[in-house]
C-alpha angles and dihedrals in degrees: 000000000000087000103031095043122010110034089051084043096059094038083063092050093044101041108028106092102179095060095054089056093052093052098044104081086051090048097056096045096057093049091051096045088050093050096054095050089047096044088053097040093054089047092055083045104061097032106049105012099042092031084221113137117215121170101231095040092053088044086060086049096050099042087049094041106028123009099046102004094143101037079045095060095036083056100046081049096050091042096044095047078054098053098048096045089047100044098058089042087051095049094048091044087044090052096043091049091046089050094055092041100060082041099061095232125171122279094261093068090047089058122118088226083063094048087048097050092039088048080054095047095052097039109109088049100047084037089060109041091049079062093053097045097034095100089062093060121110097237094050079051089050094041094040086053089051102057090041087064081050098048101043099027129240095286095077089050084113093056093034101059088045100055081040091055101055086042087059088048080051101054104043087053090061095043090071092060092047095046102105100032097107088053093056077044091054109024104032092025088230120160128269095254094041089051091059093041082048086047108056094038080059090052088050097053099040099036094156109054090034079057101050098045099043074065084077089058085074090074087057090059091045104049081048090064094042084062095037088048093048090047088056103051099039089073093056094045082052084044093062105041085055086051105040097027100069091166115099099208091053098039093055084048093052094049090043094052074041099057089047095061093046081058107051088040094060083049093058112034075049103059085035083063097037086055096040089049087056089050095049095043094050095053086058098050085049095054090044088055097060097037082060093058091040091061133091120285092239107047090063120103128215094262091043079051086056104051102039090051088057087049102049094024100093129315117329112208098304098040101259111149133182095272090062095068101047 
């Protein structure tokens, strides 16, 4: 599996440029979306859950509840309605690009203008099913346990993580059966509701490679911890440059020096999961492909013909043929 899946898979993250570029713009919205929630959670937190006061935490509440509560919420709305217009037109353009990649295709279908318009294309399915599945994502898992600690209080942590807990086993256990779904939306234009059906049919059958590779997914998660850790402890950093620091002028210069960091940082943890998402959803293509080939005759359709001919017919980008995988 090393030579036939991951190490072309991650040929495709690490040199296709084009792909990166495409995915950055996503990437760094999500970061950013996932900093903010979490900025604010972790302000709301520690000022009216744990009763503690704290000057730049009750800057952040303030400036939410009170300052620009109004221009705040106009401006969640506005971001959130982006990202969730951008996210299901960058996974269908990721997909599409990665496609015509391992297939060797002609420049023109490894533009960014033909990511863009198949992203477009496959918007309202990939849409869909990320609504019905969304439940099921770590971050709605990490937001959801959140406001539970807000809603019940600190004293149920102990129930609450773990409730939280056998809901994350249950959700990556779903996962597995959702996790070609994008690829029946892109490559065989099925609904969003057939794909997952098609999906999980395709679990079923290949458990263990869908096993073994839903295994990488495990870098995704981590990488998300890594995020949601950073975006916790970098409040309390700014905290205490607002506490120990009492002079104006070096404070400002601390929480400028501070801000360019920030900034840096969001460039490259975005770019590290732009690449990583490349690398995870080329795998998958990867598997479905060869679950595909691996099917019978005369379950494959005209468009599932097409593209396995051009995968085992000859040598895709980096010269695996058919007779690589078998």
């Amino acid at each position: 599996m090393k030579e036939d899946i991951v190490i072309p898979a991650w040929e495709v993250a690490s040199q296709s440029s084009g792909i990166k570029i495409f995915n950055f713009i996503p990437s760094l919205l999500a970061t950013i979306y996932l900093s903010l929630i979490l900025l604010y959670q972790v302000a709301w937190t520690y000022i009216n859950i744990f009763n503690l006061k704290d000057e730049f935490f009750s800057v952040i509440i303030n400036f939410v509840h009170t300052s620009y509560f109004g221009e705040v919420v106009v401006g969640f709305i506005v971001f959130f309605l982006l990202y969730i217009v951008v996210s299901p037109i960058a996974e269908g353009g990721v997909v599409s690009l990665i496609d015509a990649e391992c297939r060797g295709a002609d420049d023109r279908e490894k533009s960014l203008n033909y990511g863009l318009g198949r992203g477009f294309k496959y918007f309202l399915p990939v849409f869909e099913a990320n609504n019905i599945t969304s439940l099921f994502k770590l971050l709605s898992i990490i937001t959801f346990t959140i406001f539970l600690i807000r809603l019940l209080g600190v004293q149920y942590l102990g129930f609450i993580f773990t409730a939280m807990g056998f809901y994350f086993l249950l959700a990556v256990l779903i996962n597995i059966f959702l996790a070609y779904t994008k690829f029946f939306i892109v490559l065989e234009q099925k609904k969003a509701f057939d794909a997952i059906v098609a999906s999980s049919t395709m679990a079923l059958d290949n458990l263990g490679i869908t096993f073994k590779l839903y295994l990488t997914l495990i870098l995704v998660y981590v990488r998300t911890l890594l995020t949601v850790l950073f975006f916790i402890l970098l409040p309390f950093l700014i905290s205490a440059i607002f506490t120990f620091i009492t002079i104006s002028s070096i404070k400002f210069i601390f929480l400028g020096l501070l801000g360019v960091i920030i900034l840096v940082f969001l460039i490259f943890v975005s770019h590290l999961n732009s690449v990583l998402e490349i690398f995870v959803e080329t795998l998958w293509y990867r598997a479905y492909m060869d679950n595909k080939s691996k099917a019978k005759p005369h379950a494959t359709s005209d468009h599932d013909h097409h593209h396995e001919t051009e995968w085992h017919g000859g040598h895709d980008d980096h010269g695996h043929g058919h007779g690589d995988h078998h």
